[in-house]
Structure formats: C-alpha cells, structure tokens
N, CA, C and O atoms as a GROMACS GRO file, in nm:
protein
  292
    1UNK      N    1   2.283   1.730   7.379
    1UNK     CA    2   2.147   1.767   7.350
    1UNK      C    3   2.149   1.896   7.267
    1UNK      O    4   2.152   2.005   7.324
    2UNK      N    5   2.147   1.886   7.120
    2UNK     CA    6   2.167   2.015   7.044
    2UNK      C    7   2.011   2.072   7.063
    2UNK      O    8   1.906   2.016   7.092
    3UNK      N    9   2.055   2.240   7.025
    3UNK     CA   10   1.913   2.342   7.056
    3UNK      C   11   1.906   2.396   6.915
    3UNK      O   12   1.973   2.498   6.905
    4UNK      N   13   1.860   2.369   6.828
    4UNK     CA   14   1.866   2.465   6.728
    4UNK      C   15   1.753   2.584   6.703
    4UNK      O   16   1.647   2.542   6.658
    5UNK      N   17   1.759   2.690   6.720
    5UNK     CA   18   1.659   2.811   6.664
    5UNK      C   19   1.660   2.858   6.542
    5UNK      O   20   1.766   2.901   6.496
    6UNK      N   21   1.558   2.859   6.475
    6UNK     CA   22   1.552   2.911   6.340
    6UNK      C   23   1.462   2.997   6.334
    6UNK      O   24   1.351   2.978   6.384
    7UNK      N   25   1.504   3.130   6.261
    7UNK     CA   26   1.398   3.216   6.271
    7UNK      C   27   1.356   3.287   6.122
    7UNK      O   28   1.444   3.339   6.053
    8UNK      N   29   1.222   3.285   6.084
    8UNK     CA   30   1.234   3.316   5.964
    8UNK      C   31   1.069   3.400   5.973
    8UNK      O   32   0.964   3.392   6.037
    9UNK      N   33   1.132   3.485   5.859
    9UNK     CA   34   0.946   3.540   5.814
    9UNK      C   35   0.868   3.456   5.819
    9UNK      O   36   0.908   3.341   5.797
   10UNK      N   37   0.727   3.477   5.850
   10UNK     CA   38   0.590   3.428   5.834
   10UNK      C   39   0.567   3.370   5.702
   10UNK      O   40   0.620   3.439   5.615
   11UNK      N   41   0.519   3.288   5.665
   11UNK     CA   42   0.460   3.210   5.594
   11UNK      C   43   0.478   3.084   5.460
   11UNK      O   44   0.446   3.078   5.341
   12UNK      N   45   0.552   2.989   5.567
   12UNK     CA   46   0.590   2.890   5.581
   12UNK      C   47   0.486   2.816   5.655
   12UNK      O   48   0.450   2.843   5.770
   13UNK      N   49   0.419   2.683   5.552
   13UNK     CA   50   0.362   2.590   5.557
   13UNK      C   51   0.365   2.524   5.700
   13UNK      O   52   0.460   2.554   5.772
   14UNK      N   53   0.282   2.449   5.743
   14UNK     CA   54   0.316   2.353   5.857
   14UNK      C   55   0.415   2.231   5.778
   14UNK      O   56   0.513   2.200   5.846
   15UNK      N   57   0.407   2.173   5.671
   15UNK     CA   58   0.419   2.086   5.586
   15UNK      C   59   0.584   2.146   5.562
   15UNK      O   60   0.674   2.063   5.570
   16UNK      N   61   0.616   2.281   5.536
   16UNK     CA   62   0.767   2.336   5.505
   16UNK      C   63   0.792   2.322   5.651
   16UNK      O   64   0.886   2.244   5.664
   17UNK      N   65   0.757   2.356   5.742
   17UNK     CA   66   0.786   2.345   5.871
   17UNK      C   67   0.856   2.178   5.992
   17UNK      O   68   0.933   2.147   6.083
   18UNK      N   69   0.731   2.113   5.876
   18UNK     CA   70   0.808   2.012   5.949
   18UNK      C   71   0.899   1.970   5.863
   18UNK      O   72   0.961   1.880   5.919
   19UNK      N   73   0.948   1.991   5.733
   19UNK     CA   74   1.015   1.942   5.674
   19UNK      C   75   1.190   2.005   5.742
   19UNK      O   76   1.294   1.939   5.743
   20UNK      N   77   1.172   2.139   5.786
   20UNK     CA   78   1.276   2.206   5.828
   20UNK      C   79   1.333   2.148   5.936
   20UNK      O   80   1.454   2.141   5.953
   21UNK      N   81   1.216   2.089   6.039
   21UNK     CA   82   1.281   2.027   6.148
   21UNK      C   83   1.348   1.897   6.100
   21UNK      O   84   1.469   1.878   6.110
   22UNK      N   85   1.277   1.822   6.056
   22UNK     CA   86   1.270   1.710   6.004
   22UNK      C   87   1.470   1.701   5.975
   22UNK      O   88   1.562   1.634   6.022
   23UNK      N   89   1.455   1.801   5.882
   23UNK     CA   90   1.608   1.776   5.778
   23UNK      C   91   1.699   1.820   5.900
   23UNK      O   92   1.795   1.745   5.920
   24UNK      N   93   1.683   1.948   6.001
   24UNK     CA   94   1.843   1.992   6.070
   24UNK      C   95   1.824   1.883   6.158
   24UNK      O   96   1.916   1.860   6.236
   25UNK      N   97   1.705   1.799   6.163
   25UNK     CA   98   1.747   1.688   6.272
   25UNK      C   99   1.814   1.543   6.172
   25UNK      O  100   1.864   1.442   6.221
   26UNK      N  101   1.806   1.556   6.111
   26UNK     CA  102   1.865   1.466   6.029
   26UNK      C  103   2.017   1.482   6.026
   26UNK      O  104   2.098   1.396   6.061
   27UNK      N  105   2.049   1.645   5.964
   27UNK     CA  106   2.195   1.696   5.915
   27UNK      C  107   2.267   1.676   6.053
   27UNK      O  108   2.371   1.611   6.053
   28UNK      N  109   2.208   1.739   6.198
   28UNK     CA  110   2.273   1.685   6.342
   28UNK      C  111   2.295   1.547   6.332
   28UNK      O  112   2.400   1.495   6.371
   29UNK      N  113   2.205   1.487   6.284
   29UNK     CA  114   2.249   1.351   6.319
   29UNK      C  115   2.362   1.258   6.232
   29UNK      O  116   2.428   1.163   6.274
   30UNK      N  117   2.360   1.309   6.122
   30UNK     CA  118   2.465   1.249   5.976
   30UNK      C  119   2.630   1.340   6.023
   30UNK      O  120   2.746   1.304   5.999
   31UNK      N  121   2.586   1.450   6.086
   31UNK     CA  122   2.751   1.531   6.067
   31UNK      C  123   2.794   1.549   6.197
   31UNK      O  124   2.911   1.587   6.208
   32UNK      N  125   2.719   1.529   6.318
   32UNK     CA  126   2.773   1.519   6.478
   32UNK      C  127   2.755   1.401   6.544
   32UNK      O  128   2.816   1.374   6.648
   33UNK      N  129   2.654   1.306   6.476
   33UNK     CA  130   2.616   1.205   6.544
   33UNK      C  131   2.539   1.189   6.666
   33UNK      O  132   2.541   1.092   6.742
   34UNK      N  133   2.446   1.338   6.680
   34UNK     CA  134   2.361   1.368   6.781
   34UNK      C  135   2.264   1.274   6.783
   34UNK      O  136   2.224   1.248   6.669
   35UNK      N  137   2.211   1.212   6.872
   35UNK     CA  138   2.097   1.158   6.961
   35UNK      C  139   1.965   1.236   6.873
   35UNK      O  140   1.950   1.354   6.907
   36UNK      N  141   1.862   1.183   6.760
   36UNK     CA  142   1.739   1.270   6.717
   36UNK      C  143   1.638   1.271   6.840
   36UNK      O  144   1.536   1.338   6.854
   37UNK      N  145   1.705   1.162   6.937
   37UNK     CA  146   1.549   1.192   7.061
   37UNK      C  147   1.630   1.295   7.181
   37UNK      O  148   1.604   1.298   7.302
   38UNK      N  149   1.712   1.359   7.125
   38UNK     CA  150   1.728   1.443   7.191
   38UNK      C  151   1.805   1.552   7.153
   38UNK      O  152   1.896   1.605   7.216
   39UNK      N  153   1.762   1.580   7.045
   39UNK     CA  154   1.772   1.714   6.922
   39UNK      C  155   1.646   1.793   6.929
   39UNK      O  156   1.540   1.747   6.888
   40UNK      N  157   1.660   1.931   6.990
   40UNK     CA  158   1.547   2.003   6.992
   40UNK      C  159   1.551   2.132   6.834
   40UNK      O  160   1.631   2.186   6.758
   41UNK      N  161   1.434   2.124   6.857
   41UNK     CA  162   1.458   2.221   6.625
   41UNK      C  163   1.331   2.337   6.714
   41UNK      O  164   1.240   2.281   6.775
   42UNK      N  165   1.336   2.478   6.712
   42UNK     CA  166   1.246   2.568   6.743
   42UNK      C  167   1.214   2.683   6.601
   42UNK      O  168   1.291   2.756   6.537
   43UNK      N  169   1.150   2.673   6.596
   43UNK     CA  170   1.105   2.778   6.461
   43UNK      C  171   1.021   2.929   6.520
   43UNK      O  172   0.900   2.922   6.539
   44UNK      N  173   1.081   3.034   6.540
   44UNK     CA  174   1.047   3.159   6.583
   44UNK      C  175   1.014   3.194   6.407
   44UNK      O  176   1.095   3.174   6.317
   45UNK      N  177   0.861   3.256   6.387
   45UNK     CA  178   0.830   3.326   6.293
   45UNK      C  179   0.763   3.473   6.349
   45UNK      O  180   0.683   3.501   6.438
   46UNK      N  181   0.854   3.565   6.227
   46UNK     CA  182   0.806   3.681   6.225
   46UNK      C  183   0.789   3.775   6.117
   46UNK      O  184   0.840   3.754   6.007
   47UNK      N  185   0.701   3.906   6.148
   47UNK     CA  186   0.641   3.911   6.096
   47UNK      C  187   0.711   3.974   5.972
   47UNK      O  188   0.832   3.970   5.995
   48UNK      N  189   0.689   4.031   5.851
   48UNK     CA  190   0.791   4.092   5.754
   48UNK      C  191   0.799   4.250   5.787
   48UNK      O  192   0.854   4.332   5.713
   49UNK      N  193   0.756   4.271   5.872
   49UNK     CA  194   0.749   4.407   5.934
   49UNK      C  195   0.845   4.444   6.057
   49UNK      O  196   0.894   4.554   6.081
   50UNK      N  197   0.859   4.333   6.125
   50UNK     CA  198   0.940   4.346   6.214
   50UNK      C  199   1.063   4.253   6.168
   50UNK      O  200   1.102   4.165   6.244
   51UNK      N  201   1.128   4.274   6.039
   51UNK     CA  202   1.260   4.193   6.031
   51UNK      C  203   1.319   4.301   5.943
   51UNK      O  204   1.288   4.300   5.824
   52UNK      N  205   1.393   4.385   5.982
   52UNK     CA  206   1.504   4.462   5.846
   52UNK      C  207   1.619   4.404   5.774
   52UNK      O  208   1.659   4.292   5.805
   53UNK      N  209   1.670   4.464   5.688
   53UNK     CA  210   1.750   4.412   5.639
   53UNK      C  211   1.829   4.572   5.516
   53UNK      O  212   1.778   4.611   5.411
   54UNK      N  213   1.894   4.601   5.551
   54UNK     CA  214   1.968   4.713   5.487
   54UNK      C  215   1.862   4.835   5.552
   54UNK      O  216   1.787   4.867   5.460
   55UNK      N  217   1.841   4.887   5.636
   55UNK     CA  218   1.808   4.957   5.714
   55UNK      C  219   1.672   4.955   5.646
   55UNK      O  220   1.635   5.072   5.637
   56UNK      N  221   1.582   4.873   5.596
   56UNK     CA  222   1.453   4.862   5.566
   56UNK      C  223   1.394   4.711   5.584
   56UNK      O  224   1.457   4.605   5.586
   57UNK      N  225   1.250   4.735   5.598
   57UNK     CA  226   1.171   4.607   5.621
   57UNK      C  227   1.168   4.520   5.493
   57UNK      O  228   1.178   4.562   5.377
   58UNK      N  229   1.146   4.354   5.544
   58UNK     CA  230   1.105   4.294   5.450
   58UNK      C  231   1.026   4.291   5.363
   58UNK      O  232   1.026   4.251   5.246
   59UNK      N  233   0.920   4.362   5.465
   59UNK     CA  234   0.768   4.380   5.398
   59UNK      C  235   0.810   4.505   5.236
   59UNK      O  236   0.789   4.508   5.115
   60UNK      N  237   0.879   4.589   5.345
   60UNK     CA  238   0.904   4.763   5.253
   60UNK      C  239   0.966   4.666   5.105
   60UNK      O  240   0.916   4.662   4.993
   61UNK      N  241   1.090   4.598   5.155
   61UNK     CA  242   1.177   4.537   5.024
   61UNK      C  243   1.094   4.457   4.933
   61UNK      O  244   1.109   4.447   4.811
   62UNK      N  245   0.990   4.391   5.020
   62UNK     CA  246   0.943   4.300   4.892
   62UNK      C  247   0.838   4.358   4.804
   62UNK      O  248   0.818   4.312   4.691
   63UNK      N  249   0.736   4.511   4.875
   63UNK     CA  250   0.664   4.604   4.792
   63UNK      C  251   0.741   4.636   4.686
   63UNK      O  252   0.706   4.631   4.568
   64UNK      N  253   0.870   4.676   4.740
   64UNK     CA  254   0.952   4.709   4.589
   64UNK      C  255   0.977   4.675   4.508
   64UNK      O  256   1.001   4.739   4.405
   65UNK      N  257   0.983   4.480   4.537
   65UNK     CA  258   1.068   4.414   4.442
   65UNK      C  259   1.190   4.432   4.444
   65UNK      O  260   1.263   4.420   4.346
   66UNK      N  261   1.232   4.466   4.572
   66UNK     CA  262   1.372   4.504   4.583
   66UNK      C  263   1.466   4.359   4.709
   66UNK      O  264   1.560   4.372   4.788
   67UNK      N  265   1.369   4.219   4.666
   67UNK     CA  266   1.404   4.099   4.707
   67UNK      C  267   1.488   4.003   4.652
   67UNK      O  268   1.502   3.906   4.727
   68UNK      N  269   1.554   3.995   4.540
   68UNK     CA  270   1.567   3.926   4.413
   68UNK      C  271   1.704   3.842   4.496
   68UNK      O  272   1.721   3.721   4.478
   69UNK      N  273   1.795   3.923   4.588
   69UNK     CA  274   1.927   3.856   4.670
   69UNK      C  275   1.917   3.815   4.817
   69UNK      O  276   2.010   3.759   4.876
   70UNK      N  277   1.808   3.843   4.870
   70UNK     CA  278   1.748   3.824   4.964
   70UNK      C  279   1.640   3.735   5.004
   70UNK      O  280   1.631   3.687   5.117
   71UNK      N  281   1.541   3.712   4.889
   71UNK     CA  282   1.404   3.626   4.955
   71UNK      C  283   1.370   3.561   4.795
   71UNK      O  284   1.401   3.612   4.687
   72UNK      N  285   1.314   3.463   4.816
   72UNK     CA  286   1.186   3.446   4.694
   72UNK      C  287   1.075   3.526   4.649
   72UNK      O  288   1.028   3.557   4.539
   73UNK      N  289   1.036   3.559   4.824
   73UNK     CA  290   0.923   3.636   4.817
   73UNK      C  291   0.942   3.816   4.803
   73UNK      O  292   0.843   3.888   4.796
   0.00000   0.00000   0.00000
C-alpha cells in the first residue's frame, strides 16, 4: 500500500492537482506494480511564505525575480 506526500506551494489548479495524483498513481503502478486501489497520493500545500529556500522565502525570491532555477513562478 504505497503513501505518497507531495508538498508544494499554493496555487495549483484542482485540474493540476488531479493530474498529479492521477500520474504518481500511474508511475507506482508501471515501475512497482502497485495495486492503484490501494495507492494513496496526499498533496500538502503551502503557503510561499512559509517555504524557504537559500535562507529566504519563496514569496521574498519570487518579488525578486530571483526564481529562474527554482520555480516558474
């Protein structure tokens, strides 16, 4: 029974969302041969304020434009 957690900044579609589950339940199932009715996919979103990354926020990095190796956004 795989658990997968994914955790990503805020604002991601319901539509990107299910597509995310959708696919690591797929990739479990093509490369381990896991059971999809019993593949759990959890999506923790947060906020860009509470995620750092080089001793600054997402939010701070992406005001800067200082995202270009890190995010889209």
């Amino acid at each position: 029974m795989p658990y997968v957690e994914l955790n990503i900044t805020t604002g991601a579609t319901k539509e990107q969302k299910a597509q995310l589950v959708e696919g690591i339940t797929d990739l479990l199932v093509k490369v381990l041969d896991k059971n999809p009715s019993s593949t759990q996919v959890v999506i923790k979103e947060f906020e860009t304020d509470s995620w750092g990354i080089s001793g600054r926020s997402v939010k701070r990095l992406r005001e800067e434009g200082t995202t270009a190796n890190i995010s889209k956004k």
